[in-house]
N, CA, C and O atoms as a Tinker XYZ file with bonds, in Angstrom:
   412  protein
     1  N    139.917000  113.676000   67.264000    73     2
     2  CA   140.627000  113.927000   68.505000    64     1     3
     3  C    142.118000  114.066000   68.169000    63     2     4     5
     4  O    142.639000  113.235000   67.425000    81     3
     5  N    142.898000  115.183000   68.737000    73     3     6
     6  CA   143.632000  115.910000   68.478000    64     5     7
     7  C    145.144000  114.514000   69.413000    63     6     8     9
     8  O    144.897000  113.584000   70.181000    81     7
     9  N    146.077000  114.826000   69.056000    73     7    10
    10  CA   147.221000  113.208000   69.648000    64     9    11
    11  C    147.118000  113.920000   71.387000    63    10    12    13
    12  O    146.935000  113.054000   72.243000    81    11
    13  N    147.229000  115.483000   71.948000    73    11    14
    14  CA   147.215000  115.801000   73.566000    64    13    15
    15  C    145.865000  115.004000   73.978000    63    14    16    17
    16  O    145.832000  114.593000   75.138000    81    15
    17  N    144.924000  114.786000   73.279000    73    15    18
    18  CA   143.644000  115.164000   73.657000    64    17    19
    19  C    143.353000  113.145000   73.965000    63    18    20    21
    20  O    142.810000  112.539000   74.888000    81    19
    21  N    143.930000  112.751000   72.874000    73    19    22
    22  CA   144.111000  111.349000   73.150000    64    21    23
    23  C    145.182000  111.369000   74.187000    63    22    24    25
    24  O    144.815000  110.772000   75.199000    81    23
    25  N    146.234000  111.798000   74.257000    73    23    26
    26  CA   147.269000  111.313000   74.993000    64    25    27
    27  C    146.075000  111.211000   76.802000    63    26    28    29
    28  O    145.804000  110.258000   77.532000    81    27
    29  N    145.669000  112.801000   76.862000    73    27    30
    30  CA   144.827000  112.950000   78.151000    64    29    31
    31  C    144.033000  112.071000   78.559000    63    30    32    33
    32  O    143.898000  111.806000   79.754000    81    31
    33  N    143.445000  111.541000   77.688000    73    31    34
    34  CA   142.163000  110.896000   77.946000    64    33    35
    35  C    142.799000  109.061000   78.123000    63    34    36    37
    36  O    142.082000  108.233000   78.685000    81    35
    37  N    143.782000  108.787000   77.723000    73    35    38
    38  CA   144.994000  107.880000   78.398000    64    37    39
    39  C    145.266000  107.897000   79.657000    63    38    40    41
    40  O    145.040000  107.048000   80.519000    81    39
    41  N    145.912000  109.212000   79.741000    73    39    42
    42  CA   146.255000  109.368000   81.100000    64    41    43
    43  C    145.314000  109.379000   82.237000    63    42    44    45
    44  O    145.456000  109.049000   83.415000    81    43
    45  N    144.367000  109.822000   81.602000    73    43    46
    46  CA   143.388000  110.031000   83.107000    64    45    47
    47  C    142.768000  108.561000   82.983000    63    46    48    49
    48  O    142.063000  108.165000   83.912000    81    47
    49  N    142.994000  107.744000   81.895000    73    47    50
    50  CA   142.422000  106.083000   82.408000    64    49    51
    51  C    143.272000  105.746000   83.033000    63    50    52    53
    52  O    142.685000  104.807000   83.571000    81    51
    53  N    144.326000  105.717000   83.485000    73    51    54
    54  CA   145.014000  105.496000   84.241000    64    53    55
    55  C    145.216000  105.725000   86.135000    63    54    56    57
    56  O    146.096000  105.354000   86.911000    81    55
    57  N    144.250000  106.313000   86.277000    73    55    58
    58  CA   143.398000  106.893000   87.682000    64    57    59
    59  C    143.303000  105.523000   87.861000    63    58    60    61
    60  O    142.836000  104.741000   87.033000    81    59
    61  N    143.925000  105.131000   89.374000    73    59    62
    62  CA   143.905000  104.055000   90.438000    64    61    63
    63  C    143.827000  102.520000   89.544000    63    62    64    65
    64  O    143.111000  101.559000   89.826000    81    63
    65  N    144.838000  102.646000   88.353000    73    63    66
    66  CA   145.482000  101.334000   87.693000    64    65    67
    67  C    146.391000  100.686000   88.615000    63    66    68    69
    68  O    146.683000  101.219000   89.686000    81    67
    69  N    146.912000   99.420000   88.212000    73    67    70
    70  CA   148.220000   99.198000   88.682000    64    69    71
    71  C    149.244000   99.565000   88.793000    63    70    72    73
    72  O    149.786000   99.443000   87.695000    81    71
    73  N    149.774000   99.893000   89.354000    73    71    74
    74  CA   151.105000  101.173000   89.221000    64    73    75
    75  C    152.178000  100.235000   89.085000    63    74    76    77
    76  O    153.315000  100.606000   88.794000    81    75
    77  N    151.707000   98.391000   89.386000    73    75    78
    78  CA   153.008000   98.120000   88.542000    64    77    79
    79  C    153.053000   97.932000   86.989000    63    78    80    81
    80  O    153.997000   97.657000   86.248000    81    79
    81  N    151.944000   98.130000   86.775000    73    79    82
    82  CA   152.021000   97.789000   85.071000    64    81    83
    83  C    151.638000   99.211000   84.287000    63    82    84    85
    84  O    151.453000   99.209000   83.070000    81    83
    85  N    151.521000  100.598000   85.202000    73    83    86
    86  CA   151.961000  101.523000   84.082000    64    85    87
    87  C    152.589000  102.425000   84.986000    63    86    88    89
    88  O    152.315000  102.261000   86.175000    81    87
    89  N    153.534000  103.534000   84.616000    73    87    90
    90  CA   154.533000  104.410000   84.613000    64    89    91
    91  C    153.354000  105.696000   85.120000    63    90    92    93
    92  O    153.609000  106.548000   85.972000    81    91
    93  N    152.248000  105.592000   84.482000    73    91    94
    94  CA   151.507000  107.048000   84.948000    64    93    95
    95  C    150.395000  106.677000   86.130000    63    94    96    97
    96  O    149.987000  107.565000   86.879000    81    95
    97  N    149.980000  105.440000   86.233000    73    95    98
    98  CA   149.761000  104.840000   87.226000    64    97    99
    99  C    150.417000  104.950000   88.991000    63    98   100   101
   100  O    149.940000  105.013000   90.124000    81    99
   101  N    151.896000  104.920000   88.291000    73    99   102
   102  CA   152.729000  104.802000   89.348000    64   101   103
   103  C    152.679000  106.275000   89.980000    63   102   104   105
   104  O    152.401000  106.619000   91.129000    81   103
   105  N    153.018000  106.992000   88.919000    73   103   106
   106  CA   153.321000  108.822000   89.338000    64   105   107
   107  C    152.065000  108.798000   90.049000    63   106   108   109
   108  O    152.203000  109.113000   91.231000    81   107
   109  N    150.321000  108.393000   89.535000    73   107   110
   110  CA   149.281000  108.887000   90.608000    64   109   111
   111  C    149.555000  108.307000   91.559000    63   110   112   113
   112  O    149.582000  108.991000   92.581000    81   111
   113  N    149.809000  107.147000   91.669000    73   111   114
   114  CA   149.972000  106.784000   93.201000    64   113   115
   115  C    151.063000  107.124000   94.177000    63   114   116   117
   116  O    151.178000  106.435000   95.191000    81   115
   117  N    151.954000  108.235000   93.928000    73   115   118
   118  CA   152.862000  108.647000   94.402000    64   117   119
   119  C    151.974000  110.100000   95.143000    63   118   120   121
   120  O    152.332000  110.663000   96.178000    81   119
   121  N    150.980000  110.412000   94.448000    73   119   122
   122  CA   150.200000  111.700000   94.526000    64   121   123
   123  C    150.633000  112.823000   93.875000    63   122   124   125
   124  O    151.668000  112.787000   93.209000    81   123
   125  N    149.756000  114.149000   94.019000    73   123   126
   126  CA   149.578000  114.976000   92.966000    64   125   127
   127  C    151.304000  115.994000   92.769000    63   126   128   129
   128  O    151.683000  116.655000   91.801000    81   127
   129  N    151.939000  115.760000   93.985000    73   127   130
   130  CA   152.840000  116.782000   94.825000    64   129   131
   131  C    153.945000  115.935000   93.719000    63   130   132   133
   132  O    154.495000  116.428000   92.735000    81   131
   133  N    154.032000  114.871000   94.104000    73   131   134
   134  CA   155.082000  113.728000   93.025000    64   133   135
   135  C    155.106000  114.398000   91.573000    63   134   136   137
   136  O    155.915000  115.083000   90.947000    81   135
   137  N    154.124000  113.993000   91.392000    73   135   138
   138  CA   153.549000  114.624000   89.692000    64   137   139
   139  C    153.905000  116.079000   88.943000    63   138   140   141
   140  O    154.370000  116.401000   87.850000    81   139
   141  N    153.410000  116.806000   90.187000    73   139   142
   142  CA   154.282000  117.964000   90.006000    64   141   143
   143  C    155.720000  118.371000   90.072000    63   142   144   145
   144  O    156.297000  119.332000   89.564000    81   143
   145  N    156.231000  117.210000   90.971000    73   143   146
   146  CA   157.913000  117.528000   91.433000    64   145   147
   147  C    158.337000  117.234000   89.490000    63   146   148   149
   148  O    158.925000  117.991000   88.717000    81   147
   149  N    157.605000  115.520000   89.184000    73   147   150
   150  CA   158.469000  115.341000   87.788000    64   149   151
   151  C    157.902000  115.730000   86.680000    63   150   152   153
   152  O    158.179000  115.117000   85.649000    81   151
   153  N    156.949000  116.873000   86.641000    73   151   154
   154  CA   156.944000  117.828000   85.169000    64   153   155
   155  C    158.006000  118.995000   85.777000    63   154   156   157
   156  O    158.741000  119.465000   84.908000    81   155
   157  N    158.197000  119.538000   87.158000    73   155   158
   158  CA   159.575000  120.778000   86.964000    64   157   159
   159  C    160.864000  120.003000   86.673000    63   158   160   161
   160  O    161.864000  120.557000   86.217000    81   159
   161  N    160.785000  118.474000   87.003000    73   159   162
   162  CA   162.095000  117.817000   86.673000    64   161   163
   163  C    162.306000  117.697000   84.639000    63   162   164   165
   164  O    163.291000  117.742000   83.902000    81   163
   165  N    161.114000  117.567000   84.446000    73   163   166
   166  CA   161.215000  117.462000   83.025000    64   165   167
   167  C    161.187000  118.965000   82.229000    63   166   168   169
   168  O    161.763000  119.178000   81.162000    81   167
   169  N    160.431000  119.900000   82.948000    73   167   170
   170  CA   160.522000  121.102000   81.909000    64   169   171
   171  C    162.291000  121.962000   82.393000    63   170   172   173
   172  O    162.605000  122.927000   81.696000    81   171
   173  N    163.128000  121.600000   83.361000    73   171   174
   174  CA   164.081000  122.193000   83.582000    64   173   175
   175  C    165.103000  121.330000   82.454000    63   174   176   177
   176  O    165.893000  121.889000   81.693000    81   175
   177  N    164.915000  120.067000   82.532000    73   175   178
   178  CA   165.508000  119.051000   81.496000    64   177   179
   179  C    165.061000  119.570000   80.189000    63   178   180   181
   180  O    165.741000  119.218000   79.225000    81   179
   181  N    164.062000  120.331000   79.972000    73   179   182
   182  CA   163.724000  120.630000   78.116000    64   181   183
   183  C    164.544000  122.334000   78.430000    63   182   184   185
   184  O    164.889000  122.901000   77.393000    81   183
   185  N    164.729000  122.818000   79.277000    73   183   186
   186  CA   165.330000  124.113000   79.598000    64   185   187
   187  C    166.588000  123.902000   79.113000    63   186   188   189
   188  O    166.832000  124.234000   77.953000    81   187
   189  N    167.592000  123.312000   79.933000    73   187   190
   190  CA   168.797000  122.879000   79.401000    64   189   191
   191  C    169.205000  122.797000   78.321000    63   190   192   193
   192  O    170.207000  123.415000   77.959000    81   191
   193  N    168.225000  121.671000   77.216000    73   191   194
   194  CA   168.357000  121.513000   76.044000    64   193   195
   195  C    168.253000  122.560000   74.837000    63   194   196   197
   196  O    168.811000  122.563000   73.739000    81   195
   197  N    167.225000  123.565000   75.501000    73   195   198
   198  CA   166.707000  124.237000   74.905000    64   197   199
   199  C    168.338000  125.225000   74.903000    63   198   200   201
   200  O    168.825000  125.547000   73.819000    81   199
   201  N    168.809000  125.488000   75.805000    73   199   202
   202  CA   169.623000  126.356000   76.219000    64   201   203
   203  C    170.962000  126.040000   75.201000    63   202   204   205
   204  O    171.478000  126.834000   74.415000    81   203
   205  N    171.443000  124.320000   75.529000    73   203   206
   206  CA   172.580000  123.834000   74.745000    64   205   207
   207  C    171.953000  124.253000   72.742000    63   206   208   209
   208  O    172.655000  124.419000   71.744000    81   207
   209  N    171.061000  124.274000   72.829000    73   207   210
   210  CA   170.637000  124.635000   71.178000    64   209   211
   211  C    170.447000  123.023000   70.581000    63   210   212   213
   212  O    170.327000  123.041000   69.355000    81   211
   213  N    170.400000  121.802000   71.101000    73   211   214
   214  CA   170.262000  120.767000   70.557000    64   213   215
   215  C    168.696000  120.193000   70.196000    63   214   216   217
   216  O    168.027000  119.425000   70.887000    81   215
   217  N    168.353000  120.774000   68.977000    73   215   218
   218  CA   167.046000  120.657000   68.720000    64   217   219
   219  C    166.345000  118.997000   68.772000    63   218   220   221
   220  O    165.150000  118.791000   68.981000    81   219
   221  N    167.559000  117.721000   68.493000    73   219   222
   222  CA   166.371000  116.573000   68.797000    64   221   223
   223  C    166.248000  116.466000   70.502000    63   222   224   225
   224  O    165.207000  116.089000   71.039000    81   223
   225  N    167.169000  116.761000   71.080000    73   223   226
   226  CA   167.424000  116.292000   72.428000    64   225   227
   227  C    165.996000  117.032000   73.274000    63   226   228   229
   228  O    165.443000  116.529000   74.252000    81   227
   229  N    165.484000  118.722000   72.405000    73   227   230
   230  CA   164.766000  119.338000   73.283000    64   229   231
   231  C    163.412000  119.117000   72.627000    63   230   232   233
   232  O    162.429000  119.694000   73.092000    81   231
   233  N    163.254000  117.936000   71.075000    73   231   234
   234  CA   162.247000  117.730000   71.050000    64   233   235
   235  C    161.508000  116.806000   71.722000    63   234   236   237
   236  O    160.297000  116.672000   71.902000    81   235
   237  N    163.013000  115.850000   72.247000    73   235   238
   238  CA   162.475000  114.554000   73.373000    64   237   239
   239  C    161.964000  115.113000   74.176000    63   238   240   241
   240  O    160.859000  114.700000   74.527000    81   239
   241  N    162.617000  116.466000   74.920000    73   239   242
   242  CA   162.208000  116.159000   76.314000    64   241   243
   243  C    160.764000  117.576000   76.223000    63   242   244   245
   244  O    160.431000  118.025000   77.320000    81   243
   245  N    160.406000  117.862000   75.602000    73   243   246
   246  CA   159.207000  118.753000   75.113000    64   245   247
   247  C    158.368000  117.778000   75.178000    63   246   248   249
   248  O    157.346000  118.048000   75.808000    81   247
   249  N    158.455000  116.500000   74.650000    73   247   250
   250  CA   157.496000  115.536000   74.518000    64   249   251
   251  C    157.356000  115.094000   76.251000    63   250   252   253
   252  O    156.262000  115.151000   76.814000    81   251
   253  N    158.156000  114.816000   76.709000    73   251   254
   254  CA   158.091000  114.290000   78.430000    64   253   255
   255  C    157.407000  115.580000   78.887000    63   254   256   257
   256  O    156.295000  115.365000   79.369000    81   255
   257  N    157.811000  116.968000   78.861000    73   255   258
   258  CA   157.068000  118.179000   79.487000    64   257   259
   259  C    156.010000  117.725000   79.447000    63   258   260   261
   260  O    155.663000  117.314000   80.554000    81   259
   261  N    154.796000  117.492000   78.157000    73   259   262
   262  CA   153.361000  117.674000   77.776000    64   261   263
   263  C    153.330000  116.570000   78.533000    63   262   264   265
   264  O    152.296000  116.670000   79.195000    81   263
   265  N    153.839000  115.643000   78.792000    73   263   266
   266  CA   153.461000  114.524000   79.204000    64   265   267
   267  C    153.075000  114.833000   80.741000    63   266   268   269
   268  O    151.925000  114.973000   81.155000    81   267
   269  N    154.329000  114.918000   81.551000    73   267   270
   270  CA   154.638000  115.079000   82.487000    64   269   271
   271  C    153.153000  116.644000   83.047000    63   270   272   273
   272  O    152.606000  116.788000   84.140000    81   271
   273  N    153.011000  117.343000   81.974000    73   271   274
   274  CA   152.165000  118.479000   82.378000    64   273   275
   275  C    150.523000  117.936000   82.356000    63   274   276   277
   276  O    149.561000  118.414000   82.957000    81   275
   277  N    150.572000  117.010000   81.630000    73   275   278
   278  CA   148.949000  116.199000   81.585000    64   277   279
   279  C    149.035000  115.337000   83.109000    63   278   280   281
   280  O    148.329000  115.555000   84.094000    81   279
   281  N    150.038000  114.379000   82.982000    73   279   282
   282  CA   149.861000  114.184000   84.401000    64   281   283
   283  C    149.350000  114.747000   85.424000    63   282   284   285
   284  O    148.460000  114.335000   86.167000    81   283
   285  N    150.271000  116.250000   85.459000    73   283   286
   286  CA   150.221000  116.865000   86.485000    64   285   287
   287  C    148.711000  117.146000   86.338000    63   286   288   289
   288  O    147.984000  116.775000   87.259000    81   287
   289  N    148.200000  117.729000   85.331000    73   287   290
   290  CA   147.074000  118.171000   85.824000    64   289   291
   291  C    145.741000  117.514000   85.997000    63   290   292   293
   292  O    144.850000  118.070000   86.638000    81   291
   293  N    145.552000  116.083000   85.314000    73   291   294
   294  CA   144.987000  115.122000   85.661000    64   293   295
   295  C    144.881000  114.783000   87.374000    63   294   296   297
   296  O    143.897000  114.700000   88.110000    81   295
   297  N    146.318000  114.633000   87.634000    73   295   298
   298  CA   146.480000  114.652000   89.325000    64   297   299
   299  C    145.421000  115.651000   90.592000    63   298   300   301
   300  O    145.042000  115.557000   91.759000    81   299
   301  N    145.298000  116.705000   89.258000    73   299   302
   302  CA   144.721000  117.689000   90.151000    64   301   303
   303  C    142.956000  117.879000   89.788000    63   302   304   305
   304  O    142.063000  118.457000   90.408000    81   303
   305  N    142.961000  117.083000   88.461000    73   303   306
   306  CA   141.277000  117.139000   88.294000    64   305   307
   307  C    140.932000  118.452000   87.441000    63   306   308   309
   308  O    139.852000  119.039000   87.387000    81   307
   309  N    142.353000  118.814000   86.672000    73   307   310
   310  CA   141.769000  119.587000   85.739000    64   309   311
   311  C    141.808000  118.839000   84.322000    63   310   312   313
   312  O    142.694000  118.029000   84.051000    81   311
   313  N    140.996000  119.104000   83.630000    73   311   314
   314  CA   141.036000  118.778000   82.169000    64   313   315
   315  C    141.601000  119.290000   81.560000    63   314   316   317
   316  O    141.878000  120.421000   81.959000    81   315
   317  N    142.190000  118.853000   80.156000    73   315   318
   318  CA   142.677000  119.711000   79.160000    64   317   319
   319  C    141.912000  120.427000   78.182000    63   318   320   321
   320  O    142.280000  121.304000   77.401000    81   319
   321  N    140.347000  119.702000   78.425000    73   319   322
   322  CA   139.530000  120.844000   77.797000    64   321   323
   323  C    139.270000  122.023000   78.322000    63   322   324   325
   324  O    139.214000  122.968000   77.536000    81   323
   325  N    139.009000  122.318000   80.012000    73   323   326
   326  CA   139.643000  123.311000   80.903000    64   325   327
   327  C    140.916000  124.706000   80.390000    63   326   328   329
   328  O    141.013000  125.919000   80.204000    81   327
   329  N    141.657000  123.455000   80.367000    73   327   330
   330  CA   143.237000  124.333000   80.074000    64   329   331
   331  C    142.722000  124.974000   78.729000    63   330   332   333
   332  O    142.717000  126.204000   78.688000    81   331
   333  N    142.208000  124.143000   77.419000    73   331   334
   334  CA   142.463000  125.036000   76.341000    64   333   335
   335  C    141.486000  126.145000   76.146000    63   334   336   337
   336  O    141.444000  127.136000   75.418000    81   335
   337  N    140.637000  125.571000   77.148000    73   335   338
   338  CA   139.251000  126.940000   77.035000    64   337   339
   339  C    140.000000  128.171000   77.449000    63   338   340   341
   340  O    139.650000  129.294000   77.086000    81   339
   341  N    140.903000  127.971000   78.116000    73   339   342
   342  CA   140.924000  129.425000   78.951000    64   341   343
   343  C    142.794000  130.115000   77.740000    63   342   344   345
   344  O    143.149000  131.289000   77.639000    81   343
   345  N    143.269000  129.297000   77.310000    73   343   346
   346  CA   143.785000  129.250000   75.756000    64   345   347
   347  C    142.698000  130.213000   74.775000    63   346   348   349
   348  O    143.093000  131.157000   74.091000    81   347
   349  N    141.399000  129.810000   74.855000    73   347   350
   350  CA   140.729000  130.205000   73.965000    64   349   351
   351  C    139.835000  131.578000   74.185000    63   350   352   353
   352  O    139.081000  132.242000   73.475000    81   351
   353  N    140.377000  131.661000   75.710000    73   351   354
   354  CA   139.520000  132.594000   76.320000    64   353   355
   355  C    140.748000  134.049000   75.996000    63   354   356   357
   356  O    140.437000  135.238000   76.065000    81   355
   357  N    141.739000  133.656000   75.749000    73   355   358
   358  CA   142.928000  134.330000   76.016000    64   357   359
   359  C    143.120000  134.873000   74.636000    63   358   360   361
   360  O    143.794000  135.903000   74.601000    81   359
   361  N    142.667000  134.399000   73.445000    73   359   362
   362  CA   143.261000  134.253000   72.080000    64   361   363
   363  C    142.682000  135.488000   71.869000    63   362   364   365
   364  O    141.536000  135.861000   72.120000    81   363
   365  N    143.888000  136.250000   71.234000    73   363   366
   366  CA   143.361000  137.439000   70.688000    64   365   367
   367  C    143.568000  138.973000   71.696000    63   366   368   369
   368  O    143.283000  140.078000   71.233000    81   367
   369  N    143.889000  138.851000   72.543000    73   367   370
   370  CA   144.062000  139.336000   73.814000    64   369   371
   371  C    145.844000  139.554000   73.727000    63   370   372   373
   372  O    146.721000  138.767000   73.368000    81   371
   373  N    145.897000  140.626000   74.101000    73   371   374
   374  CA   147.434000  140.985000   74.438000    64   373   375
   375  C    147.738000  140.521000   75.433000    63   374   376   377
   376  O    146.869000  140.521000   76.305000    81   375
   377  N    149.226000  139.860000   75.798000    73   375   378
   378  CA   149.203000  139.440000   76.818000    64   377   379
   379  C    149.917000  140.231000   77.954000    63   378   380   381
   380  O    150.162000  139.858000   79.102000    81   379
   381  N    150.111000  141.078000   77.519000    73   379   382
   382  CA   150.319000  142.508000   78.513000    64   381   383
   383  C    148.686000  142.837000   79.544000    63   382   384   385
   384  O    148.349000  142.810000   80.727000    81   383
   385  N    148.088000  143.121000   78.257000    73   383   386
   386  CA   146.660000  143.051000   78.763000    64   385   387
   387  C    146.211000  142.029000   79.791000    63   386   388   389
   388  O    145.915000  142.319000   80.949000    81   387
   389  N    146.187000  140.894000   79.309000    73   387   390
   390  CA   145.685000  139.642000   79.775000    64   389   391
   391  C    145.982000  139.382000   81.440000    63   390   392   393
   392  O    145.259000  138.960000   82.342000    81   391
   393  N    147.734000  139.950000   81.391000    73   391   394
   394  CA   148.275000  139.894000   83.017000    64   393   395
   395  C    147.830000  141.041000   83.754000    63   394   396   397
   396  O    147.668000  141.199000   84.965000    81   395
   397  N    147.634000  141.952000   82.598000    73   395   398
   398  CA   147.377000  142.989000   83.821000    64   397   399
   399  C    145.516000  142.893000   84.791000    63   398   400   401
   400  O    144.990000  143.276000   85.836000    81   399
   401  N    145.175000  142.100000   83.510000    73   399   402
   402  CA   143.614000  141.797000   84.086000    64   401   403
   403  C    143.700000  140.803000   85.164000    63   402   404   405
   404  O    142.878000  140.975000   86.064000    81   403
   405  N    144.634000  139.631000   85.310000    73   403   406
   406  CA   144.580000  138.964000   86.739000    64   405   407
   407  C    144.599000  139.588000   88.166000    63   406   408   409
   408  O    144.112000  139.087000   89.180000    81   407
   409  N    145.167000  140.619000   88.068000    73   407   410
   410  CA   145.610000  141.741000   88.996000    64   409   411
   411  C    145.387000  141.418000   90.332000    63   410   412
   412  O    145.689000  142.217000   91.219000    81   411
C-alpha cells in the first residue's frame, strides 16, 4: 500500500470519530461543504507558493492539498481507488482528446 492509499484509508477511519481528538474528524463534522471550503483554502495556499518559486514552502503545502483533497473526497464517498481508476482510465489518452470526449 502506496503512503495516499494509507493516508486514505486513515482518513476515512476517521468517519464519525471524536472531533475533539482528531483534526479530520473535526473537518467531517463540520460537513462535506467545510471540507471542500479547506482543500480551495489549501490548494490557493500551494498556488501562492508555487507562484513565489519557494520550493520547501510549496512542498508543505502540496502535502496539506493531498490531504485536504482526500478529505474532501472521503466527505463525499468517493474513494481513491475511484479517483485513480479513472487516472487509469485516462492514461494514454491525449488530454485534448480526453476533454473533448466529456462534451
Amino acid at each position: 500500500m502506496d503512503t495516499l492509499s494509507r493516508l486514505y484509508t486513515t482518513i476515512a477511519s476517521r468517519k464519525g470519530a471524536d472531533p475533539d481528538t482528531s483534526w479530520t474528524a473535526k473537518l467531517f463534522a463540520k460537513g462535506p461543504e467545510k471540507c471542500a471550503e479547506k482543500f480551495g483554502e489549501e490548494a490557493i495556499e500551494a498556488i501562492i507558493e508555487a507562484v513565489k518559486g519557494d520550493r520547501d514552502k510549496l512542498t508543505t503545502e502540496a502535502a496539506d492539498v493531498l490531504y485536504h483533497l482526500l478529505v474532501m473526497l472521503a466527505a463525499r464517498d468517493v474513494t481513491l481507488d475511484q479517483v485513480l481508476a479513472e487516472l487509469d482510465r485516462r492514461e494514454g489518452v491525449s488530454g485534448i482528446a480526453e476533454k473533448a470526449g466529456r462534451g
